[in-house]
N, C-alpha and C positions, 0 to 999 in steps of 0.2 A: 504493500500500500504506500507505501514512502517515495518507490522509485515511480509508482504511478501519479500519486500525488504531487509529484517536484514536477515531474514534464507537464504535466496538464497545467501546474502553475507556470512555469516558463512558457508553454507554449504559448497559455492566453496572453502573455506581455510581449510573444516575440509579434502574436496577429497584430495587437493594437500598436504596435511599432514600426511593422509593416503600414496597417492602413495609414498613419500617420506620416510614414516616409512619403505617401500618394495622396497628403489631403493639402500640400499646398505645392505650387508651382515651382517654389524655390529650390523644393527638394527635389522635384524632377528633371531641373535643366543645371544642379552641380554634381560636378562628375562624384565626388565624397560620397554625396549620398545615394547617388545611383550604385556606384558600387557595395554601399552598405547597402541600402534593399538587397542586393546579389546574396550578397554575404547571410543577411538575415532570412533569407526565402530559404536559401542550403540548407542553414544550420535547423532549420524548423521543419523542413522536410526529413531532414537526418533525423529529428525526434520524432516525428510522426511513424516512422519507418523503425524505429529501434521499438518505439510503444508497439507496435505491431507484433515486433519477434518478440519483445519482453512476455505481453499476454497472451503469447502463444504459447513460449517455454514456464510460464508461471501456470497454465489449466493443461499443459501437457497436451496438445490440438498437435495430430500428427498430419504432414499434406505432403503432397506427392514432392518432386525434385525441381517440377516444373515451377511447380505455384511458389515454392520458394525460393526456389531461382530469382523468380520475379521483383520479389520484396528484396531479396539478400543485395541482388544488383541496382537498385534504385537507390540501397542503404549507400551503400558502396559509391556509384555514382555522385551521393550527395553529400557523401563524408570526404569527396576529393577535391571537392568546388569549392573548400573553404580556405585549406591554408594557399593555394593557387590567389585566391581572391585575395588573402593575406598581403601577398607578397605587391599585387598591382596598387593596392590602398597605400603600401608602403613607397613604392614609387613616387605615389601621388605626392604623397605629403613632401618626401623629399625636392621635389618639381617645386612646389605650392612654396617652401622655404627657402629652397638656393637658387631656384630662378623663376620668382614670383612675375617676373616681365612677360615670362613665355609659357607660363604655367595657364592662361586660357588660350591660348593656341596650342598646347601639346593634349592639354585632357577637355578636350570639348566633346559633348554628351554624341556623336558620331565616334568619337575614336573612344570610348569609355565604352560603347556598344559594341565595339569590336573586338577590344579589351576584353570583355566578357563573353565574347564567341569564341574565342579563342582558348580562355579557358573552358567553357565547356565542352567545345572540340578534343581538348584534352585529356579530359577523363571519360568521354566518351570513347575515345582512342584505347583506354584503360582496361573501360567495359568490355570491348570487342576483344582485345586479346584475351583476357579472360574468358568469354564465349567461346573462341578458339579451342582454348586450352582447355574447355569441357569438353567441347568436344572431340577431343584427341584424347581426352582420359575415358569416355564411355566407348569410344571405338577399340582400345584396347584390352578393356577391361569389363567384367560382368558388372551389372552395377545394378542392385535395386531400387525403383524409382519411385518405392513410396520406403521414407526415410523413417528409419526405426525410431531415432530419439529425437526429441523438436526441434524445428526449422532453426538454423542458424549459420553463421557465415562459416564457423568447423565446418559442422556439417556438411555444407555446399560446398565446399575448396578441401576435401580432407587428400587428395592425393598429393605426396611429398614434393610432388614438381611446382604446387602453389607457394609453400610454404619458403623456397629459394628465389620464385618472383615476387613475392611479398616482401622479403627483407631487400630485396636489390630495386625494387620498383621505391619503397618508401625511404630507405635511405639515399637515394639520388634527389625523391621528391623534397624530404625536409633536408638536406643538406644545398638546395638551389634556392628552396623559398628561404631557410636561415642564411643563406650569404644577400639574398637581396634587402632582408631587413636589417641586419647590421649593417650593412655599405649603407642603407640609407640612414642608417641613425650615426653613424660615425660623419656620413657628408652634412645631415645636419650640425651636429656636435661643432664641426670644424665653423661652419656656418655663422652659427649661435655668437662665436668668439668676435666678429667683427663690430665691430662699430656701428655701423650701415641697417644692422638686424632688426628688425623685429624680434626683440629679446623676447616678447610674450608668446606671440607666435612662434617663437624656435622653442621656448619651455615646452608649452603645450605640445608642440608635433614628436623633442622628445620623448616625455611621456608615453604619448599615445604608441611609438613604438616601440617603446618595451613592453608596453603589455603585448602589442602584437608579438612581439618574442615570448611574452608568457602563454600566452596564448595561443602560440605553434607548440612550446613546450607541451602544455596538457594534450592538444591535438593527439602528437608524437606519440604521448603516456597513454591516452585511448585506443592507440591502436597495441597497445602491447596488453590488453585488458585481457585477452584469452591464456597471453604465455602466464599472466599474474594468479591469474584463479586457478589455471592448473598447478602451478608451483604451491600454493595454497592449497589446493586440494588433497594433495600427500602430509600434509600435516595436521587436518583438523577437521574434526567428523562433518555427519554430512547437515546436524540442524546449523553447526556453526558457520560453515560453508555459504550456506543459503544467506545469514547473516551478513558474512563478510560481501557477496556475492551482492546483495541488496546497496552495502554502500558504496562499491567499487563503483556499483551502474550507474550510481547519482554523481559521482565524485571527478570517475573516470571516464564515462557516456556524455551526461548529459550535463553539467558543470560546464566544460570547455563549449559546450555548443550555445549557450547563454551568455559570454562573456560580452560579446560582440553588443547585447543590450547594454550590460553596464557601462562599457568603454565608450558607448556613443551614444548611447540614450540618455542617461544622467549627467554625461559630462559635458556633452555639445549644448552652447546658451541658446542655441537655434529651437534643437529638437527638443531640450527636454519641459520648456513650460508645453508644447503643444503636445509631450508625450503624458504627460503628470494629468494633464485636462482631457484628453482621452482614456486614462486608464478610470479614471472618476467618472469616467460615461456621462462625461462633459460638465458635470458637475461644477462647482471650483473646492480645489482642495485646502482644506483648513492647517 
């Protein structure tokens, strides 16, 4: 009930964050916030899509390899769109501080759209070799296609040739998105020093990218959530299991996929009176 109760509560903040990024004009024609809607549609599709496997391995609902394919791959697809997205916001900001002159002709809402085709062509590219590569493991191998224990991404990827594209696929993945947001937080850094700066605006941008570095951090830490429970699992029965299991999922899941409201929803002077008055369902809040 915890892990289901925490995404339903994130979820609702990430909608009205959403609807919010769409309820005024300004948000739609600067590149920041376009790419945060990007950012925030991912990461809330990423939970709508774990809630799915969560409540399926929590009543034990067994479905064929197909149906879960289906879910496993959309999870997949939508857990790679974010630190990708990570890396072009960090761009941005770096653009927006060291050369605030060219920064609405490099990120105008045409190349910010392309910016975000480009990642999603990306991890769609992910998806397909993946496809691939099931299909290379059932052509060689017997394989029953209604799955004994509940849907999940083990489950779906369990032959050993996933588990060598999975460490070589994410350790390229976070080792390009972490060198593009430290280059940009070091070309700010150097930036900040000058005279000429916007000292406010250089604090704030570095800020905002070190969370984005903490924020590929946990990213990174979620995707090791299966090597952690199984390590965990040889040491401690199986109610405690279930236990540890429950918090990892909030900690490790679904934690990192919220962060993106904090870091922009609270902190941005733009978003957050227009985010604070929709979560109040327009209300005014006291």
């Amino acid at each position: 009930m915890l892990s289901i109760g925490s995404i339903c509560s994130f979820f609702y903040i990430n909608c009205v964050l959403l609807f919010t990024l769409r309820s005024k004009q300004v948000f739609c024609e600067t590149s920041r916030y376009i790419l945060l809607f990007n950012l925030i549609f991912a990461d809330t599709a990423h939970l709508v899509f774990n809630l799915l496997l969560y409540i399926m391995s929590f009543y034990r609902i067994k479905v064929s390899y197909y149906a879960c394919g289906i879910f496993v791959l959309l999870s997949v697809f939508s857990q790679l769109i974010s630190p990708l997205t990570l890396a072009v916001m960090s761009l941005e900001r770096y653009v927006a501080v060291c050369h605030p002159l060219r920064h609405a002709t490099i990120f105008t809402v045409r190349s910010t759209g392309t910016a975000i085709a480009v990642v999603g062509t990306v991890s769609f590219i992910h998806i397909l070799i993946r496809v691939f590569m099931l299909v290379y493991v059932f052509t060689t191998i017997s394989v029953n296609l209604q799955i004994n224990d509940f849907c999940s991404k083990e489950a779906m990827f369990f032959a050993p040739i996933f588990d060598e594209f999975e460490k070589a696929y994410a350790s390229t993945l976070f080792l390009s998105v972490g060198v593009a947001i430290i280059g940009s937080y070091i070309g700010v850094a150097l930036v900040a020093r000058s005279a000429s700066t916007n000292k406010e605006s250089a604090k704030k941008a570095l800020q905002t990218l070190l969370l984005h570095l903490i924020q590929l951090t946990l990213v990174l830490t979620s995707s090791l959530f299966s090597t952690i429970i199984i390590a965990i699992a040889r040491t401690v029965n199986r109610s405690a299991l279930l236990r540890v299991y429950n918090i990892c999922f909030v900690f490790l899941s679904v934690l990192p996929r919220c962060l993106s409201t904090l870091i922009y929803g609270l902190r941005d002077q733009t978003i957050r009176p227009v985010l604070l008055l929709n979560l109040c369902c327009r209300y005014r809040c006291r």
